[in-house]
TORPA-4810 file (N, C-alpha, C, O; in nm, 3 decimals):
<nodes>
NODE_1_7.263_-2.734_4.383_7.244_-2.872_4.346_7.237_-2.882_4.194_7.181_-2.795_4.127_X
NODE_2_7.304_-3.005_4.133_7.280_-3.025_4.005_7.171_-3.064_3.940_7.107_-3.162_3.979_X
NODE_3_7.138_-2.997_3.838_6.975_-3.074_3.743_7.015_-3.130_3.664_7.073_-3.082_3.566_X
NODE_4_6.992_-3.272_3.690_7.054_-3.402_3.563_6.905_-3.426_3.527_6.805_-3.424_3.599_X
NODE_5_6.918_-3.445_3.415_6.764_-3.481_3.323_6.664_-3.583_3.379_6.541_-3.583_3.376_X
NODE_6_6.786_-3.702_3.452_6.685_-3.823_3.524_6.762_-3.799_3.652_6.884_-3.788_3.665_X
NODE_7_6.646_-3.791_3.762_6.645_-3.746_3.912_6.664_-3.864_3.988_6.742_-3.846_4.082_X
NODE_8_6.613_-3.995_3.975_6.598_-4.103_4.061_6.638_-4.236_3.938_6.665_-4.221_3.819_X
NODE_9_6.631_-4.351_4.007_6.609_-4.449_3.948_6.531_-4.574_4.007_6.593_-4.665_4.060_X
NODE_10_6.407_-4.575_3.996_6.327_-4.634_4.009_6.365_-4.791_4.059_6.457_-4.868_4.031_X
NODE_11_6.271_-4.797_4.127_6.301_-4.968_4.181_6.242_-5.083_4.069_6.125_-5.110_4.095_X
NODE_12_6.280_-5.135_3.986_6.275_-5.225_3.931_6.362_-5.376_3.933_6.460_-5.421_3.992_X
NODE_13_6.264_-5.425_3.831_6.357_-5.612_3.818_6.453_-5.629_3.756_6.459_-5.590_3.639_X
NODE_14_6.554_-5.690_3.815_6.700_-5.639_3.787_6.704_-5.686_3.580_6.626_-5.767_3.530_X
NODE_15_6.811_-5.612_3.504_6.755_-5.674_3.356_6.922_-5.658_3.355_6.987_-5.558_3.384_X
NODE_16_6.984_-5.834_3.297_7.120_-5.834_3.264_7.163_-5.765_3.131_7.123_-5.818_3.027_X
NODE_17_7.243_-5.649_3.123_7.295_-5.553_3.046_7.471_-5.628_2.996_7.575_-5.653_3.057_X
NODE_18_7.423_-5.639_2.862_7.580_-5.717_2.808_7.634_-5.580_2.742_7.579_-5.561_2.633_X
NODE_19_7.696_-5.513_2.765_7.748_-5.391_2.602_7.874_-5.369_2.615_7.900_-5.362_2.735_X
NODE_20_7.978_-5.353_2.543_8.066_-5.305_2.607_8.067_-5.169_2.571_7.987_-5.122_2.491_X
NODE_21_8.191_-5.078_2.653_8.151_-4.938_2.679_8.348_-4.900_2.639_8.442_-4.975_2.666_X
NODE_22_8.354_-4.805_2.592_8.508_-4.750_2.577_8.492_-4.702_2.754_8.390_-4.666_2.812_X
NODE_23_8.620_-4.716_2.804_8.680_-4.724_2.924_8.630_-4.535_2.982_8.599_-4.551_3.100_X
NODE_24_8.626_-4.494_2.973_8.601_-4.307_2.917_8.468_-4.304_2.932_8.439_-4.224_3.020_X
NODE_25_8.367_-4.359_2.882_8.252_-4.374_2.853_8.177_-4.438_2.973_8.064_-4.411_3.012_X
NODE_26_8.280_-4.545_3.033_8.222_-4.624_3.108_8.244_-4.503_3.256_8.149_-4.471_3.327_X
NODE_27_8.368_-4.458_3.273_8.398_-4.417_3.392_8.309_-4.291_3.366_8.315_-4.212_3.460_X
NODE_28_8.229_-4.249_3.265_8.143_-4.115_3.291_7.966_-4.164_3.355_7.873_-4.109_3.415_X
NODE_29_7.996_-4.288_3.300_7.833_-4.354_3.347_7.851_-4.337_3.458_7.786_-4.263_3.532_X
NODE_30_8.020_-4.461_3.507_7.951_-4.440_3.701_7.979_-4.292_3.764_7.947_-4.297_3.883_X
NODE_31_8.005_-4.219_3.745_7.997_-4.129_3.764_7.872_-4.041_3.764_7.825_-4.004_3.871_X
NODE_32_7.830_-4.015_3.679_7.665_-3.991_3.658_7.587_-4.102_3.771_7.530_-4.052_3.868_X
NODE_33_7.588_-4.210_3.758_7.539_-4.293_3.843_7.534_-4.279_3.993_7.443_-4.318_4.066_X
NODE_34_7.680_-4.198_4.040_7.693_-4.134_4.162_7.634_-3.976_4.169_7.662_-3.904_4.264_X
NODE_35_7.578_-3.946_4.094_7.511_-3.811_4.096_7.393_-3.818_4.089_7.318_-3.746_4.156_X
NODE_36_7.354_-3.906_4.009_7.206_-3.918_4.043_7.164_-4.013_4.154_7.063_-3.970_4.210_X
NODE_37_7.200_-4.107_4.194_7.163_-4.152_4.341_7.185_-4.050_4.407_7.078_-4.013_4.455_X
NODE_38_7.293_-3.965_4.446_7.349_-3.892_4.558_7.242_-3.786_4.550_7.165_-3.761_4.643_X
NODE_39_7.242_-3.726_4.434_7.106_-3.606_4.418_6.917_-3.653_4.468_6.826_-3.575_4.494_X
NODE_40_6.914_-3.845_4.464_6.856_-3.881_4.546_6.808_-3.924_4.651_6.708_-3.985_4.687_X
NODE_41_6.947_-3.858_4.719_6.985_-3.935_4.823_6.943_-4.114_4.856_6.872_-4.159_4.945_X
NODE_42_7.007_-4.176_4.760_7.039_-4.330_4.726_7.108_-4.372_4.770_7.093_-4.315_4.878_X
NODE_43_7.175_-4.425_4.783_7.294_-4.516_4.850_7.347_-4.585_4.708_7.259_-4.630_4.633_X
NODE_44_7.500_-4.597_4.662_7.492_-4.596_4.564_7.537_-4.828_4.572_7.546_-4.912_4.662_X
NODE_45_7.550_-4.828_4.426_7.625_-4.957_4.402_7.636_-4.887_4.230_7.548_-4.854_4.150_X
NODE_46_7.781_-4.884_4.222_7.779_-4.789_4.127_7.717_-4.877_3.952_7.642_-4.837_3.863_X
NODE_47_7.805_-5.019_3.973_7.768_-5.104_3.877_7.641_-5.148_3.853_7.574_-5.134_3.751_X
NODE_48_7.604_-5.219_3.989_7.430_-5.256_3.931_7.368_-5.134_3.894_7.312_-5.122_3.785_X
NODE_49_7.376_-5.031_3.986_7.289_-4.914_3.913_7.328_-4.885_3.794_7.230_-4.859_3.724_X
NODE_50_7.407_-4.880_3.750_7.430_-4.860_3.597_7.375_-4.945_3.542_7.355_-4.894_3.432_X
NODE_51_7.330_-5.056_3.538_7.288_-5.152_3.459_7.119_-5.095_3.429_7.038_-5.102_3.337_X
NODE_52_7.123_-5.050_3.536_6.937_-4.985_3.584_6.926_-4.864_3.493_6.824_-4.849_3.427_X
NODE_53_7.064_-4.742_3.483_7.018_-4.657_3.477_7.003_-4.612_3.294_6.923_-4.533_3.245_X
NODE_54_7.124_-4.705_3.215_7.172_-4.715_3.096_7.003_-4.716_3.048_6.961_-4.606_3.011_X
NODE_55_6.900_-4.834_3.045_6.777_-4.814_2.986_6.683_-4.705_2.981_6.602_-4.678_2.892_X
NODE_56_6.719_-4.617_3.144_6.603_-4.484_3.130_6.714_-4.401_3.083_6.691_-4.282_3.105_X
NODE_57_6.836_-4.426_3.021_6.939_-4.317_2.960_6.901_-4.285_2.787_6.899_-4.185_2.715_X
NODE_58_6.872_-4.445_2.769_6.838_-4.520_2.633_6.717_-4.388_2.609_6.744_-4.279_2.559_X
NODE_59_6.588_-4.429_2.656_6.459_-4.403_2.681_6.441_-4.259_2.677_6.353_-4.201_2.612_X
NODE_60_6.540_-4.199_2.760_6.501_-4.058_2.787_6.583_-4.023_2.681_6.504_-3.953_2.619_X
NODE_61_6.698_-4.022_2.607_6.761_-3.995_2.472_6.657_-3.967_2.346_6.631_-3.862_2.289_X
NODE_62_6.590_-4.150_2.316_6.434_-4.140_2.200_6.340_-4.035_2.255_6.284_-3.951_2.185_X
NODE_63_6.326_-4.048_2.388_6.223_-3.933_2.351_6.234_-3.783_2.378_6.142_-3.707_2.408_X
NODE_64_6.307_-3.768_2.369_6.376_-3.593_2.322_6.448_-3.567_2.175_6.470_-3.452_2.138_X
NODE_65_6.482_-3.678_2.098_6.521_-3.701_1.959_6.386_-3.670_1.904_6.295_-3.751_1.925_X
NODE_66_6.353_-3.520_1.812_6.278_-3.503_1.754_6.268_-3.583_1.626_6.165_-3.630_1.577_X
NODE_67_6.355_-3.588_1.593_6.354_-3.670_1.450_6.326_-3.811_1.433_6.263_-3.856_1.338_X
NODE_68_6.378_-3.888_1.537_6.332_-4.011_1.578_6.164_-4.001_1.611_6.089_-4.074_1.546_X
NODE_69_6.121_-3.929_1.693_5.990_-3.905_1.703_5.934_-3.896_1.614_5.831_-3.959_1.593_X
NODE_70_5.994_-3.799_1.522_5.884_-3.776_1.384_5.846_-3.876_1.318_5.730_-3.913_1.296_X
NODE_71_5.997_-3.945_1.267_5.981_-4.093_1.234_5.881_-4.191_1.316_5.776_-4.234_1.268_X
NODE_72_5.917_-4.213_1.420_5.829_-4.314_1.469_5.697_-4.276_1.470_5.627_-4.376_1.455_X
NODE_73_5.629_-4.170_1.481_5.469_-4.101_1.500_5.439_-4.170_1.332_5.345_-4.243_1.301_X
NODE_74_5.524_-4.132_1.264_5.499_-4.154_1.102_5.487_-4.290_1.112_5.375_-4.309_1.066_X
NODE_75_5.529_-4.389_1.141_5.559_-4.527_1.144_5.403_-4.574_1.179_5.321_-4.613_1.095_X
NODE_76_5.378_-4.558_1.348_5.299_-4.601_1.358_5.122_-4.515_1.332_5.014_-4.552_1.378_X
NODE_77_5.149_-4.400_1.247_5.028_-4.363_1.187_5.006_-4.473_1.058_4.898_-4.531_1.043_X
NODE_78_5.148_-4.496_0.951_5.082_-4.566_0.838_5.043_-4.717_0.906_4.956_-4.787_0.854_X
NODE_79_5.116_-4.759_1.025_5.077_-4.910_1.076_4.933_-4.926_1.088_4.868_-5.020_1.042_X
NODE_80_4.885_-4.818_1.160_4.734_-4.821_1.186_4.674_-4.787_1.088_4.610_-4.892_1.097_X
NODE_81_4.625_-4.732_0.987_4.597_-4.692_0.886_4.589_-4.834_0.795_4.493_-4.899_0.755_X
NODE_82_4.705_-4.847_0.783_4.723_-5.019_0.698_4.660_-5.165_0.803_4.659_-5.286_0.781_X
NODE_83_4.616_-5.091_0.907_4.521_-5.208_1.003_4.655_-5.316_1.047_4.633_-5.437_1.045_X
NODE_84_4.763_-5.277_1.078_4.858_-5.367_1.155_4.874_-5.342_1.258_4.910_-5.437_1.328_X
NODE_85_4.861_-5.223_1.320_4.873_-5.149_1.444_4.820_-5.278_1.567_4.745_-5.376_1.564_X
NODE_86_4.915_-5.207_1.675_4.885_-5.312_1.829_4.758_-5.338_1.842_4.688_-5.244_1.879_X
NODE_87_4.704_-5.449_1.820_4.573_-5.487_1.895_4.460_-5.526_1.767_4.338_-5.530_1.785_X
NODE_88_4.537_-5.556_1.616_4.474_-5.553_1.528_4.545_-5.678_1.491_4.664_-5.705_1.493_X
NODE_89_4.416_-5.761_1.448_4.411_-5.922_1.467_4.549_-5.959_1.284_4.551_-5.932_1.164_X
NODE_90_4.606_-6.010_1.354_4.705_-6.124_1.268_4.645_-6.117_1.158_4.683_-6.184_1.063_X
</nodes>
């Protein structure tokens, strides 16, 4: 069996996805899209699931990008520090 990085795709609220994709690009998504349902045993719909799966593709990309990480840890250390950070009044 194949180990693709994301195993399932979660049941969520459907979110309309506008992007366009080079034709190549697109036919490797649904494809992937049929491997990871099938590896979940899913039942596929190759399009809506793609629409589903493109965000935990997004998601799981940032957070294995060390450098992006570094950056962002850096970001929101000086935010908090400078008292802007989430949950710190306007």
């Amino acid at each position: 069996m194949t180990k693709l990085r994301i195993n399932a795709i979660p049941d969520s609220r459907p979110v309309k996805l506008m992007i366009e994709l080079p034709a190549e690009i697109h036919q490797d998504l649904l494809l992937y899209v049929e491997l990871v349902l099938g590896s979940a045993g899913q039942s596929t719909d190759a399009i809506t699931d793609a629409a589903r799966l493109v965000p935990l593709m997004v998601g799981r990309f940032m957070e294995t990008d060390r450098a992006f990480q570094k950056q962002r840890h850096s970001r929101v250390a000086r935010m908090k520090s400078a008292g802007s950070g989430p949950g710190s009044a306007p």
